[in-house]
ZANUNU-188699 format. One record per atom (N, C-alpha, C): residue number from 1; atom name; x, y, z. Coordinates in steps of 0.1 Angstrom, whole numbers. Layout:
   i at     u     v     w
 NUM CA     X     Y     Z
...
! end
This chain:
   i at     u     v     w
   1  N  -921   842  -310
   1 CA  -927   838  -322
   1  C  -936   826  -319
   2  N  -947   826  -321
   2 CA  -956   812  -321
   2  C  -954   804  -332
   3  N  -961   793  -327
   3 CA  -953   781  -334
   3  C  -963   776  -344
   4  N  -959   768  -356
   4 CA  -965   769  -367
   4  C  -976   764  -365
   5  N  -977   752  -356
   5 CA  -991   745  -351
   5  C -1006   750  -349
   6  N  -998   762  -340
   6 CA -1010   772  -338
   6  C -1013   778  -347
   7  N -1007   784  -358
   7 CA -1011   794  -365
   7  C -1021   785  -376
   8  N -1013   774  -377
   8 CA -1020   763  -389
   8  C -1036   759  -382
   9  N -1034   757  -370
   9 CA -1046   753  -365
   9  C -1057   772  -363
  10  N -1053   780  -368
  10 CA -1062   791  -366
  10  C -1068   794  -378
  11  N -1058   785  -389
  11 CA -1057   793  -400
  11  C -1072   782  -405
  12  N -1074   771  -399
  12 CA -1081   757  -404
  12  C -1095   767  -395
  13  N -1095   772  -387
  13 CA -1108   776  -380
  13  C -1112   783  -385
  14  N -1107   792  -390
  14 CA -1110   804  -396
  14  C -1116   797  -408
  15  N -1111   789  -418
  15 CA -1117   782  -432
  15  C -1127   772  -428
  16  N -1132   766  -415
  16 CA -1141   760  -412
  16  C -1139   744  -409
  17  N -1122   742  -406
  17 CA -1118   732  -400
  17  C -1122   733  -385
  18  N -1129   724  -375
  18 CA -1124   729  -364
  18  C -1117   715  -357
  19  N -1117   706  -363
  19 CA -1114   694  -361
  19  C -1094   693  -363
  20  N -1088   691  -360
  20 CA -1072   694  -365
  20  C -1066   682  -363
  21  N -1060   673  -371
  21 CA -1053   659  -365
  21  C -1040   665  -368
  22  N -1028   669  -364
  22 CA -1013   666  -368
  22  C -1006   652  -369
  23  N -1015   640  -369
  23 CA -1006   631  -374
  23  C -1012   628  -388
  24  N -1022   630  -388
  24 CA -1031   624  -403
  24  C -1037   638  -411
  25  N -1040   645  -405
  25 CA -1040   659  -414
  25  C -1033   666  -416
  26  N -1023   672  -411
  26 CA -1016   679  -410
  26  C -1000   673  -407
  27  N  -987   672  -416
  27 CA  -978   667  -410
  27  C  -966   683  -407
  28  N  -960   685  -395
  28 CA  -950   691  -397
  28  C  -936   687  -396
  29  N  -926   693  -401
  29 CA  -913   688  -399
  29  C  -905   698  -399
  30  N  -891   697  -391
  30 CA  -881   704  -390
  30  C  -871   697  -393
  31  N  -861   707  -399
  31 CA  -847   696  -406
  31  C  -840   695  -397
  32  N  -838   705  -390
  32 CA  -831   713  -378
  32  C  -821   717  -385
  33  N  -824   724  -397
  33 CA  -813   734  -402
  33  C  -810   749  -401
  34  N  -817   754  -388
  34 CA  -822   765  -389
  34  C  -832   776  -391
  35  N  -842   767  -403
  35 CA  -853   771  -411
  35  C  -867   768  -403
  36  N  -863   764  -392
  36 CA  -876   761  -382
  36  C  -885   745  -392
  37  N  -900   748  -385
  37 CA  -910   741  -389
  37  C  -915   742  -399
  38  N  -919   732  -411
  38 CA  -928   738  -423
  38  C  -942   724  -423
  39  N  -947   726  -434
  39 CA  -958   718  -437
  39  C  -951   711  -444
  40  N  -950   695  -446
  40 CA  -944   686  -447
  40  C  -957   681  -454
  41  N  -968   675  -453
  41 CA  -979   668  -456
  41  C  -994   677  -453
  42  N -1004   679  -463
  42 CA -1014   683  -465
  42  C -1027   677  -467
  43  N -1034   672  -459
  43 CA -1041   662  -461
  43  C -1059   669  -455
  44  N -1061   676  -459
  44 CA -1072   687  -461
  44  C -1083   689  -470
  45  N -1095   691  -470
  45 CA -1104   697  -480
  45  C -1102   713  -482
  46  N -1093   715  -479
  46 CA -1091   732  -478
  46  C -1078   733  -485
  47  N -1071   745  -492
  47 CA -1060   752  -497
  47  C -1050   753  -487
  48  N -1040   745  -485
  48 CA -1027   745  -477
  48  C -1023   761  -479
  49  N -1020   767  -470
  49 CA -1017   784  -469
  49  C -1006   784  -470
  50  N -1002   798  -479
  50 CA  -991   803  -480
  50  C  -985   806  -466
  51  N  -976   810  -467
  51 CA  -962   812  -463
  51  C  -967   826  -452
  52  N  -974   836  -466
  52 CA  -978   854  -458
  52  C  -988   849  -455
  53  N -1000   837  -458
  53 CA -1013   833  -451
  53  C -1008   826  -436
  54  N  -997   825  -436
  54 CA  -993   820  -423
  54  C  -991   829  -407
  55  N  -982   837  -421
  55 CA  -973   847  -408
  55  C  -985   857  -405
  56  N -1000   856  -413
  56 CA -1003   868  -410
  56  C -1008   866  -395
  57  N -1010   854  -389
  57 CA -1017   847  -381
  57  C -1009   845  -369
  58  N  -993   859  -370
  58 CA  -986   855  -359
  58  C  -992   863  -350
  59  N  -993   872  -347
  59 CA -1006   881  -332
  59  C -1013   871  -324
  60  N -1026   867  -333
  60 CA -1037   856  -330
  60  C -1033   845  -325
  61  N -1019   842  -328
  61 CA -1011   827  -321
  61  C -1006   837  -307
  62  N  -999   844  -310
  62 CA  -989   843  -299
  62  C -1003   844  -288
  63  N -1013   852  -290
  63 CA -1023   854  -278
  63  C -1029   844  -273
  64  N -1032   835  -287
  64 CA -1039   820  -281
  64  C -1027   816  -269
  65  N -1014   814  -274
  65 CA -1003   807  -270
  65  C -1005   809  -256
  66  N -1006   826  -252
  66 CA -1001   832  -235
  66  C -1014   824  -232
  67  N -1027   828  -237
  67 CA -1042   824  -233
  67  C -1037   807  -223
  68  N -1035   799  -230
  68 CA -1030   786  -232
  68  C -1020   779  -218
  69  N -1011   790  -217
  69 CA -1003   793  -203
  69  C -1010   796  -196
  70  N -1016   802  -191
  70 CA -1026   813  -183
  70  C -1034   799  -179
  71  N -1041   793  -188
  71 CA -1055   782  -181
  71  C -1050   769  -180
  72  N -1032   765  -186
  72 CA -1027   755  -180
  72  C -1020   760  -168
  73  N -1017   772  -163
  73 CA -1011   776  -150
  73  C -1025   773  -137
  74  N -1037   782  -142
  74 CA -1048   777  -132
  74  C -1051   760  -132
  75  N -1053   757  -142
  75 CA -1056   742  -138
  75  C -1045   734  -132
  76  N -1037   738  -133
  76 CA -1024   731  -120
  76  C -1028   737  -107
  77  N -1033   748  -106
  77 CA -1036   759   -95
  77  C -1044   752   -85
  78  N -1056   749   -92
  78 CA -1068   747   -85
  78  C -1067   732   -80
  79  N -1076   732   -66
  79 CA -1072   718   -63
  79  C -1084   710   -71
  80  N -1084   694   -72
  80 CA -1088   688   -79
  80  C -1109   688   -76
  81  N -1117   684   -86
  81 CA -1129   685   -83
  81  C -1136   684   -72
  82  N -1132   669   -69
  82 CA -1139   665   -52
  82  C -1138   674   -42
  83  N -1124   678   -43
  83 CA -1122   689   -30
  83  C -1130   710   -34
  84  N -1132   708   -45
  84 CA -1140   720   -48
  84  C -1156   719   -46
  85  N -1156   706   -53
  85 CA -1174   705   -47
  85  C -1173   705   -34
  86  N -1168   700   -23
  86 CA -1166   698   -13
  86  C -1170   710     0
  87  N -1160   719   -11
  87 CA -1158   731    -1
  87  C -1171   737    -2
  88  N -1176   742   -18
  88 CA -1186   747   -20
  88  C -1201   738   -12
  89  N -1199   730   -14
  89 CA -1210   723    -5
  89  C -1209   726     6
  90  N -1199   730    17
  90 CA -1198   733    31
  90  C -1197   746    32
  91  N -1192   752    22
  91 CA -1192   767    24
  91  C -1198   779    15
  92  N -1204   771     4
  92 CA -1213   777    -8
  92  C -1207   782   -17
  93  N -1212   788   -31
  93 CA -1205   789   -39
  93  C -1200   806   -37
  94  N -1204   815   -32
  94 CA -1201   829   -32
  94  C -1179   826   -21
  95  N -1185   819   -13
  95 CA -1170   815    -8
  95  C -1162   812   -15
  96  N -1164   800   -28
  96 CA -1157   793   -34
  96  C -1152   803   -42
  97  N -1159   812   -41
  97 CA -1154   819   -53
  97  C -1144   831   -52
  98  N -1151   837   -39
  98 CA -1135   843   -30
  98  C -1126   834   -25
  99  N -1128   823   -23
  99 CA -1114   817   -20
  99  C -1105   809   -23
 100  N -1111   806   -36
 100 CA -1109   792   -46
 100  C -1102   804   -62
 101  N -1115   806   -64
 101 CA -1111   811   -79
 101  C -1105   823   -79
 102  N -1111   832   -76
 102 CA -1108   845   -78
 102  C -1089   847   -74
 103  N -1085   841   -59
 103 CA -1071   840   -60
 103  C -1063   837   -75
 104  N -1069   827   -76
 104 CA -1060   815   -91
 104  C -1067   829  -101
 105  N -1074   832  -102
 105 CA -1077   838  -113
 105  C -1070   854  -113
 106  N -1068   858  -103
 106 CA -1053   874  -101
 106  C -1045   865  -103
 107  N -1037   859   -97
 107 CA -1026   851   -99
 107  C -1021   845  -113
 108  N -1033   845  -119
 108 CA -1029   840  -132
 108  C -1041   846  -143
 109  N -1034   860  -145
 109 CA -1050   868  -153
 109  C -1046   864  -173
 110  N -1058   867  -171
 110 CA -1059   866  -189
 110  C -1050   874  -198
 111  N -1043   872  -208
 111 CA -1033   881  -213
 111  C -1047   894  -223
 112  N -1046   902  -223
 112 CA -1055   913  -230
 112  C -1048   915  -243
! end
C-alpha cells in the first residue's frame, strides 16, 4: 500500500499544486490506532480530497514509490561526480556509459 504522502502529493499535481510543504500545507497524523495516516490539517487553495479521491491514486503511488527506490538505489550506486567526470574525461563518454551507467542502470531497472 503506498503511503498517504504520495498519493496526497499526486493528487496536488494533478490539481496544479506542484509545490507540497507537509509541515505548513499539508499536516498528516497517525493515532497509531490501527487506522493508519489521515489529513489532520489542510492548508491549500485547492479541495482537500476525499477519501475515494485518494485511494483512487493507489497504482500511481505505489509506481512513483518503486520509481523512487530504483533512483535512490542508483544514486548510492554511482560513484560521486568528480570521479565520473574524471573517468569520462580520460576515457570519454561512450565508455562511461558502458561502464558506469548502463551496469547501475540493469542492476537497478525502472519498475514498468
Amino acid at each position: 500500500m503506498a503511503n498517504l504522502s504520495t498519493k496526497i502529493k499526486l493528487y496536488c499535481e494533478e490539481n496544479g499544486v506542484s509545490n507540497l510543504n507537509f509541515v505548513d500545507d499539508v499536516k498528516l497524523q497517525d493515532d497509531s490506532n490501527g487506522q493508519g495516516a489521515y489529513i489532520k490539517e489542510w492548508n491549500l487553495g485547492i479541495s482537500q480530497p476525499t477519501t475515494e479521491q485518494i485511494a483512487s491514486y493507489e497504482t500511481a503511488a505505489n509506481t512513483e514509490e518503486a520509481l523512487q527506490v530504483v533512483l535512490n538505489n542508483r544514486r548510492a550506486e554511482y560513484p560521486d561526480w568528480g570521479t565520473q567526470l574524471d573517468y569520462i574525461y580520460h576515457n570519454g563518454i561512450d565508455k562511461w556509459k558502458t561502464d558506469i551507467v548502463d551496469p547501475v542502470k540493469t542492476k537497478y531497472p525502472k519498475p514498468s
